[in-house]
C-alpha positions as CSV (number, residue, x, y, z in Angstrom):
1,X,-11.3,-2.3,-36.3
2,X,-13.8,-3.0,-33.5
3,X,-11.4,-5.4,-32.0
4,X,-8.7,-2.2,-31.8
5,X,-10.6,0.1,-31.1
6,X,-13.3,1.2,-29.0
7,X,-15.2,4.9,-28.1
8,X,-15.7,5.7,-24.4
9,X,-19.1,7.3,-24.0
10,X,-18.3,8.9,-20.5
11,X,-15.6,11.2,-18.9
12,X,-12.6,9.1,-18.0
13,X,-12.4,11.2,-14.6
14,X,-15.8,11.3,-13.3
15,X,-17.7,9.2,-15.2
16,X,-20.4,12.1,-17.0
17,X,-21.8,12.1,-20.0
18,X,-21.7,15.8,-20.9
19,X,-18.5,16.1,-23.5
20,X,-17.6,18.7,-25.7
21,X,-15.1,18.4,-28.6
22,X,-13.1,21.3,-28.3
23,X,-10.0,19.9,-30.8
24,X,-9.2,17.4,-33.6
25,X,-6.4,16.6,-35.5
26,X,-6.3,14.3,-39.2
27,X,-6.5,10.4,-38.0
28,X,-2.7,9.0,-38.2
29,X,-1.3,5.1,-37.8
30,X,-0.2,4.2,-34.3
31,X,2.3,7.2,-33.8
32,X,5.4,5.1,-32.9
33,X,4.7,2.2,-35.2
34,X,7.6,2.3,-37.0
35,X,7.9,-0.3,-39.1
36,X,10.8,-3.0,-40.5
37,X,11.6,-3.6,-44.4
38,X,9.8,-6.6,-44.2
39,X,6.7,-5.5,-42.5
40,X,6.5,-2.2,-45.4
41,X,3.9,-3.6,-47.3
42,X,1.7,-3.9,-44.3
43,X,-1.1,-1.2,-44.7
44,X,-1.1,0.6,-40.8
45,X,-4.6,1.9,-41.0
46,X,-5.6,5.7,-39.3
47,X,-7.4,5.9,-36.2
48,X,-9.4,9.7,-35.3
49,X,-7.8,11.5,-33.0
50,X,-10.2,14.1,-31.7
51,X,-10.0,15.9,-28.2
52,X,-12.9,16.8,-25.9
53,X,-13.5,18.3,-22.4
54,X,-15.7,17.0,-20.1
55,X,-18.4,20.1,-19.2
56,X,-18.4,18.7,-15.4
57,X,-14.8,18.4,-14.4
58,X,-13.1,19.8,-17.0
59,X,-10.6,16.8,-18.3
60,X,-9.4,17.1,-21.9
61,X,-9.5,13.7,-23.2
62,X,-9.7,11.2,-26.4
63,X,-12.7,8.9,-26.3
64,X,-10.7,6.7,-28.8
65,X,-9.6,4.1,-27.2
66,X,-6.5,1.5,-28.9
67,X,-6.5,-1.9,-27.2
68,X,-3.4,-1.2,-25.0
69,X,-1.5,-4.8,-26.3
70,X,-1.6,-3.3,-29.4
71,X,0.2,0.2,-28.8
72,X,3.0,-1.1,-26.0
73,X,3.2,-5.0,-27.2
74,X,6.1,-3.8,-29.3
75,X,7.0,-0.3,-28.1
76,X,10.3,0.7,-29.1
77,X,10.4,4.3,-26.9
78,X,13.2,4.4,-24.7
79,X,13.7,7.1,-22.2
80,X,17.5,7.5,-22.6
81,X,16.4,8.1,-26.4
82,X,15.0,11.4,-25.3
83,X,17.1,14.6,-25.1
84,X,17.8,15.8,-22.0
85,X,15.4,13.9,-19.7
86,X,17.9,11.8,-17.7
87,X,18.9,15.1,-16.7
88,X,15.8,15.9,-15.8
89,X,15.3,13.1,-14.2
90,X,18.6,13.3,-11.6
91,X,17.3,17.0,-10.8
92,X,13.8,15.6,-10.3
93,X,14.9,12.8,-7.4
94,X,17.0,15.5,-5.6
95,X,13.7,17.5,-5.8
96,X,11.0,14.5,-4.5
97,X,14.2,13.0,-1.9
98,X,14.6,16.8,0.0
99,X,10.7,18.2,-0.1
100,X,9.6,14.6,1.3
101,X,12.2,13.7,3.3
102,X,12.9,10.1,2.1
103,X,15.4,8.1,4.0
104,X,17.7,5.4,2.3
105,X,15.9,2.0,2.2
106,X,12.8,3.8,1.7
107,X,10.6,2.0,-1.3
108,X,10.1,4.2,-4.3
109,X,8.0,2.4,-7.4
110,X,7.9,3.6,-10.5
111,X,5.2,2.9,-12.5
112,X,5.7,2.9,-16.6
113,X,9.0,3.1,-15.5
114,X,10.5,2.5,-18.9
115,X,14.1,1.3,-19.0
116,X,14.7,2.7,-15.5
117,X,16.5,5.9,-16.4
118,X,14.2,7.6,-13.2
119,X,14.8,4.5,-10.9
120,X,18.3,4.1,-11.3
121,X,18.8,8.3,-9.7
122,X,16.8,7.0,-6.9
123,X,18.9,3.6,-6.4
124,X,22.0,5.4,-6.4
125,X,20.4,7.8,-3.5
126,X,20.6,4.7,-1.3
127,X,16.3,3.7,-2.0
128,X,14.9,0.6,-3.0
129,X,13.6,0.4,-6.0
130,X,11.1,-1.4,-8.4
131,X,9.4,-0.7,-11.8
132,X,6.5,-1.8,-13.5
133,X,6.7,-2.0,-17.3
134,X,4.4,-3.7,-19.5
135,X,6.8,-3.4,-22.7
136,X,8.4,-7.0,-21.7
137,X,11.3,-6.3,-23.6
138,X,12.0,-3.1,-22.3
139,X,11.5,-4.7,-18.5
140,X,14.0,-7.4,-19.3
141,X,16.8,-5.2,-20.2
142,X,16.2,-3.2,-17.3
143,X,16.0,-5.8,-14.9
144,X,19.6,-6.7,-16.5
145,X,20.7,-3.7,-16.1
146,X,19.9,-3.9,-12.1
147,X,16.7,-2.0,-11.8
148,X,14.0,-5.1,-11.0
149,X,11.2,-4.9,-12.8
150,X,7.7,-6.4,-13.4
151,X,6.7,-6.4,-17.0
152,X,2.9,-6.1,-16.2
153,X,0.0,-3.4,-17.0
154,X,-0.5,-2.2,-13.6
155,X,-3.8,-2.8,-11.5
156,X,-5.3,-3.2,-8.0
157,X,-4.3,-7.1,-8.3
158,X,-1.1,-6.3,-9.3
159,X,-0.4,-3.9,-6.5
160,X,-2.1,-6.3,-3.8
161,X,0.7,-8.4,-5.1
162,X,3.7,-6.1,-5.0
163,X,2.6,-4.9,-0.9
164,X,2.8,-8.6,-0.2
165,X,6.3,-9.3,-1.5
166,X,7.8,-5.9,-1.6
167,X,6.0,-4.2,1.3
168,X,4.2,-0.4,1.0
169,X,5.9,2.3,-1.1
170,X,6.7,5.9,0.4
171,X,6.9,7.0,-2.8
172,X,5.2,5.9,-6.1
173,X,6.0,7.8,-9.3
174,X,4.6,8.2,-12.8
175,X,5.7,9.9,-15.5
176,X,4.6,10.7,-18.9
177,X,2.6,7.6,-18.2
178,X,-0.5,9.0,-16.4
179,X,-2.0,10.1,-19.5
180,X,-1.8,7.3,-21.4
181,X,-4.7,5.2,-18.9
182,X,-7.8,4.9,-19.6
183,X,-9.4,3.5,-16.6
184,X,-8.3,6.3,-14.0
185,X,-10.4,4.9,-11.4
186,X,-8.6,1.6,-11.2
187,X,-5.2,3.2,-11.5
188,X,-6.0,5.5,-8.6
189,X,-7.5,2.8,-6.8
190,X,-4.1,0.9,-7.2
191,X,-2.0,3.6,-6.6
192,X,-3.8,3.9,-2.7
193,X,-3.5,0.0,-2.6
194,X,0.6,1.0,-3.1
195,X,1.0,3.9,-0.8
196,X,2.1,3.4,2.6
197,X,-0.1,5.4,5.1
198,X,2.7,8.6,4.9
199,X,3.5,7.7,1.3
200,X,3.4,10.2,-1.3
201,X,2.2,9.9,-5.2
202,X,4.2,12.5,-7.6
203,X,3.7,12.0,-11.3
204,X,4.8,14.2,-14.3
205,X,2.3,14.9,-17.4
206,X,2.0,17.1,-20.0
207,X,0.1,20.1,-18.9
208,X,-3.3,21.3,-21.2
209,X,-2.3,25.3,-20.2
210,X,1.2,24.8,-21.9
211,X,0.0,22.4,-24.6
212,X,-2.4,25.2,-25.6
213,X,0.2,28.3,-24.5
214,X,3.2,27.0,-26.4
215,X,1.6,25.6,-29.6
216,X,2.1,21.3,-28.6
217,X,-0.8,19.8,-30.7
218,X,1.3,17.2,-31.8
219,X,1.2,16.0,-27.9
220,X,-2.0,15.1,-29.0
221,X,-2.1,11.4,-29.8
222,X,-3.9,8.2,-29.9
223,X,-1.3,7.0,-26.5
224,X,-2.2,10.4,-24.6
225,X,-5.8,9.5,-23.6
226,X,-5.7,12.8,-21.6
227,X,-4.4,15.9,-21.2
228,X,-4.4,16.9,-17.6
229,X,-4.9,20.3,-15.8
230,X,-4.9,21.6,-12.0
231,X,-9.0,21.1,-11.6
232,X,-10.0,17.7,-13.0
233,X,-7.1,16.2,-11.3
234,X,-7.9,17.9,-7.8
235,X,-11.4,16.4,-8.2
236,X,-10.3,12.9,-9.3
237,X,-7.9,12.5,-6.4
238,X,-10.5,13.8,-4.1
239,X,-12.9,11.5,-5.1
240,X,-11.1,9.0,-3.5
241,X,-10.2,11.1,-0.1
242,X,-6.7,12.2,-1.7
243,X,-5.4,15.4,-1.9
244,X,-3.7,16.9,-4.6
245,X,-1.4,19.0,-2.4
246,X,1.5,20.5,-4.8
247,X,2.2,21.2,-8.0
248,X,5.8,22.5,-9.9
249,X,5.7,23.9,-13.5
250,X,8.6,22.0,-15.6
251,X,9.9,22.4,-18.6
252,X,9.8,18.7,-20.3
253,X,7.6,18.0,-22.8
254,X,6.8,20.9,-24.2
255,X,5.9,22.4,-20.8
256,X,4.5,20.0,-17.8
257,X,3.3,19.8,-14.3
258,X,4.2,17.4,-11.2
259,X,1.9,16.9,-8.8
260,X,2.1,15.7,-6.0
261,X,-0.8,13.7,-4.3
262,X,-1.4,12.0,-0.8
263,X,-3.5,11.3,1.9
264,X,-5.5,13.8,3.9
265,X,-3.4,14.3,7.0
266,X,0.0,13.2,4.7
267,X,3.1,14.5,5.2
268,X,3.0,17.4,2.7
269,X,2.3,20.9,3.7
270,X,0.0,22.8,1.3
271,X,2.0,25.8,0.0
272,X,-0.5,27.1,-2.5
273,X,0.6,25.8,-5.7
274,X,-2.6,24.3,-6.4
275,X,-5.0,27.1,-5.5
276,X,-2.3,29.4,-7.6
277,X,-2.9,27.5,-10.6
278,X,-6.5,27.2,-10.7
279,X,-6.6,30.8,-10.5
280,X,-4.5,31.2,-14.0
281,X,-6.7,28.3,-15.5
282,X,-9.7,30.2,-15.3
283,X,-8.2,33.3,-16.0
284,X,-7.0,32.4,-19.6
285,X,-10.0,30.3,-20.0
286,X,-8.7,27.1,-20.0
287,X,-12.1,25.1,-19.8
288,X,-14.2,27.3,-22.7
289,X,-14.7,26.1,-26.1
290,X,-13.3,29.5,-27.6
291,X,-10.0,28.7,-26.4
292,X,-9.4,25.9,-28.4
293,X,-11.0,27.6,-31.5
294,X,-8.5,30.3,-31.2
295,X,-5.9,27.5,-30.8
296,X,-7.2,25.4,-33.8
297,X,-7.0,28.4,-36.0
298,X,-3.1,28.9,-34.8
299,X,-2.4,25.3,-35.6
300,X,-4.0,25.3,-39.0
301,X,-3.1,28.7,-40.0
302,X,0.8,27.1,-39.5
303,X,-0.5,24.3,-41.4
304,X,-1.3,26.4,-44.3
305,X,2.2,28.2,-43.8
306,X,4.2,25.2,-44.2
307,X,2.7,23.7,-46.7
308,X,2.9,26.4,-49.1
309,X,6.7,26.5,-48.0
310,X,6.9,23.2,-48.9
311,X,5.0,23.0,-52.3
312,X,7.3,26.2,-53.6
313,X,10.2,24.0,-52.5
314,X,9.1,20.8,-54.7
315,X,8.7,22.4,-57.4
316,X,11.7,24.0,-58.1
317,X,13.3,19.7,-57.9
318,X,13.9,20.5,-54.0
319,X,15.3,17.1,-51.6
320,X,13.4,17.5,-48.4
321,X,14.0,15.7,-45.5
322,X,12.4,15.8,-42.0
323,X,14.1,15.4,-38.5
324,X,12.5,13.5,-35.9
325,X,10.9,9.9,-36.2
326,X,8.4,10.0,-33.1
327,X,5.2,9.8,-32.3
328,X,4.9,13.6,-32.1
329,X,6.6,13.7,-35.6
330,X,3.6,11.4,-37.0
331,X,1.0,13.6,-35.5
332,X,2.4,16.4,-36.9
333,X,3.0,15.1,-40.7
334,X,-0.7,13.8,-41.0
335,X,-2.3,16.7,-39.5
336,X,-0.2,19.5,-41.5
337,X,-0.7,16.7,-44.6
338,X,3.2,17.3,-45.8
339,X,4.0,13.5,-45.6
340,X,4.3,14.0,-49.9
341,X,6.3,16.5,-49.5
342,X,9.5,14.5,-47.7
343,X,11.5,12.2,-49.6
344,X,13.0,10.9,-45.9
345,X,13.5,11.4,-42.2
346,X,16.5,11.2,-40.1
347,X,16.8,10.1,-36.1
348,X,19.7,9.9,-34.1
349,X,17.9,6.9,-32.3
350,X,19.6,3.8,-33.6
351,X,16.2,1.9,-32.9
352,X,14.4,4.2,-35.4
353,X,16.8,3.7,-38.3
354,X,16.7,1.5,-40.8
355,X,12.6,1.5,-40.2
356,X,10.0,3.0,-42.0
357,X,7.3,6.0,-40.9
358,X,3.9,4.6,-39.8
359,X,1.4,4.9,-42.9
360,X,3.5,6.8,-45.0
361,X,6.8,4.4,-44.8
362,X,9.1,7.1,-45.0
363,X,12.5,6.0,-44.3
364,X,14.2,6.4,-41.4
365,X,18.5,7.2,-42.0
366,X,20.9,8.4,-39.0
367,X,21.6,11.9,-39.1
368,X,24.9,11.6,-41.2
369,X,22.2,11.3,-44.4
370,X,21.9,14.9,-44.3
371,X,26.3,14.7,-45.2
372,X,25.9,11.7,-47.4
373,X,22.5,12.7,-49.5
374,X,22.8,16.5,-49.1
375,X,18.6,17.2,-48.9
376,X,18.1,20.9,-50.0
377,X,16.0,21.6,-46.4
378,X,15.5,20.2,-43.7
379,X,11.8,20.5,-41.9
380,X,12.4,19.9,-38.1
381,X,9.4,17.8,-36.9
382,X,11.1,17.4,-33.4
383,X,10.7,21.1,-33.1
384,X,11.2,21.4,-29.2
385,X,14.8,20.0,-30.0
386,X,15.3,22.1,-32.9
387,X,18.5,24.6,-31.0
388,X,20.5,21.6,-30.0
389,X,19.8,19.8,-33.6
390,X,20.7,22.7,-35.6
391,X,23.7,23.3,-33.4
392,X,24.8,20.0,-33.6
393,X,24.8,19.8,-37.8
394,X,25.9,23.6,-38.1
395,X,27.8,22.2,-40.5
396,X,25.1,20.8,-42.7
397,X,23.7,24.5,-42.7
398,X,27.2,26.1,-43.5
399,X,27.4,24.1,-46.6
400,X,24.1,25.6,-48.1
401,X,21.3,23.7,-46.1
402,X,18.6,24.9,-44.8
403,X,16.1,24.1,-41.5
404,X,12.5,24.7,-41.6
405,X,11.0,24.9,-38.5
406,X,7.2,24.9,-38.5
407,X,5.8,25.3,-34.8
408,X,5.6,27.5,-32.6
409,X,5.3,30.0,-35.8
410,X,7.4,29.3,-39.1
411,X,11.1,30.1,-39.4
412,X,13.7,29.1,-42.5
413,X,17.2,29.0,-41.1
């Protein structure tokens, strides 16, 4: 396990010592290591997954660290797969294009960039464009499919090397990716290496407030080495003589934030976003231990809920199936322990069926199963999609099925 895994003694942000764990959730498998019938009888083992806060700056992070080849060498997330967020992301480059002014032919990178769902808005806007992807597979077919891409973890080097062939970007995005890096200095170091001199960094991340707020523990896994808020990300950035000078509230992921970072003297006017939402951290008391007590006790007291749901189910001969093969659907199984309880799961992601759950090997059938097998309920892991998916198999639920929907509170349908 050494060789997988390794614990980071230090904040991630600004390098103290002084860490508090304020959260932790049952170890899991790799969260989106779904596996093949022939790998089944591979045993995934669990790795902790266990929050803290650093007591100087305030980050909410996982000292566990997975060897990086091992969670992306064979990532099978795609960003189309995902409800709604190429949507997003067509609002989101009208958004960065009018409030920075970017002129066709400008260069906009995108980092993590996936198979280019984000890029493509931006090509299509008249920029140039070029991602960085270190899923190789996923950078091939989006390199076919017109947006070039480098199939790289990205680095100082690596960015030295993209200035000299591609030239400076005026725009460098991340999204959803952010988190997921565990040497922050580096990155940020990179990310100046990339900017022009005007140039602008906006990235997207799953915000801590909202995480806590809306009930979105299972955004907690061993891939989301943070979980950002206003404060620890104004005094990263400034450590390097950035600015964070923005931030939006959106929607995605359970509730996020972009920010939007530059140089001092950048092109960006400060319109108080920032000093807003530092205000409301410390007012609900984002960076004290309590919080997440209070929070814990939620989580587990839904836990409890469920799994009594559940057991009564079983044992009057009930077919259970769950919705949802993710990452955020493994998180959630281990932690609320009702992997026993599910005889299947169904995805509408044709990459996910035919595979099996990590750990558990659950698995995975299209969403017709729920026609063809007829599972008494139905517990919807993917619980932030739960409207559309219960809107889109009404008829499943007119024919005497039923949806149990465990977060943010329980609720039989």
């Amino acid at each position: 396990m050494a060789d997988v895994i390794h614990r980071r003694r230090d904040c991630r942000g600004c390098g103290s010592h002084d860490l508090e764990l304020v959260f932790s959730l049952r170890p899991t498998p790799i969260g989106d290591a779904y596996v093949t019938p022939e790998q089944v009888n591979v045993p995934q083992p669990s790795y902790p997954i266990d929050l803290h806060m650093c007591k100087q700056c305030g980050l909410a992070q996982i000292l566990d660290v997975i060897d990086p080849e091992i969670l992306y060498g064979e990532y099978i997330y795609i960003t189309a797969s995902s409800l709604g967020l190429a949507e997003h992301f067509r609002g989101y480059a009208d958004n960065v294009i009018e409030r920075l002014g970017l002129k066709p032919d400008s260069l906009v990178v995108d980092i993590g960039s996936n198979d280019g769902t984000l890029l493509k808005q931006f090509q299509a806007r008249g920029m140039r464009v070029l991602g960085v992807e270190p899923a190789a597979h996923i950078a091939a077919q989006a390199t076919v499919s017109g947006i070039d891409t480098i199939d790289k973890f990205f680095a100082p080097d690596l960015a030295r090397q993209m200035v000299a062939e591609h030239g400076h970007a005026k725009l460098v995005t991340a999204n959803n990716v952010f988190a997921n890096i565990d040497d922050l200095t580096s990155w940020v170091e990179a990310i100046n290496l990339l900017l022009a001199a005007d140039g602008v960094f906006v990235f997207e991340s799953y915000y801590l407030a909202d995480l806590v707020e809306n009930m979105v523990f299972d955004f907690i896994y061993h891939e989301h080495l943070s979980a950002f808020s206003v404060k620890p990300i104004q005094a990263l950035f400034k450590r390097v003589n950035m600015e964070l000078i923005a931030v939006q509230r959106v929607p995605t992921k359970g509730g996020s934030l972009r920010y939007f970072v530059q140089r001092s003297g950048g092109p960006l006017v400060n319109d108080g976003s920032v000093e807003a939402m530092l205000v409301m951290e410390n007012s609900m008391g984002l960076y004290r231990k309590e919080t997440f007590i209070a929070f814990a006790d939620k989580v587990n007291n839904l836990k409890e809920k469920t799994r009594a749901y559940l057991a009564q189910a079983k044992s009057e001969g009930k077919k259970i199936a769950g919705f949802g093969a993710s990452i955020t659907g493994t998180t959630l199984i281990y932690h609320f322990e009702i992997g026993g309880y599910l005889d299947y799961l169904v995805d509408d992601n044709p990459a996910k069926q035919g595979r099996y759950s990590p750990g558990l090997h659950l698995p995975v059938l299209p969403s017709t199963a729920l026609y063809e097998h007829k599972p008494d309920c139905v517990v919807v892991l993917a619980w932030r999609y739960a409207e559309p998916f219960m809107k889109k198999n009404q008829a499943y639920l007119d024919n005497g099925g039923c949806f149990i929907i465990p977060v943010p509170e329980l609720r039989v349908i």
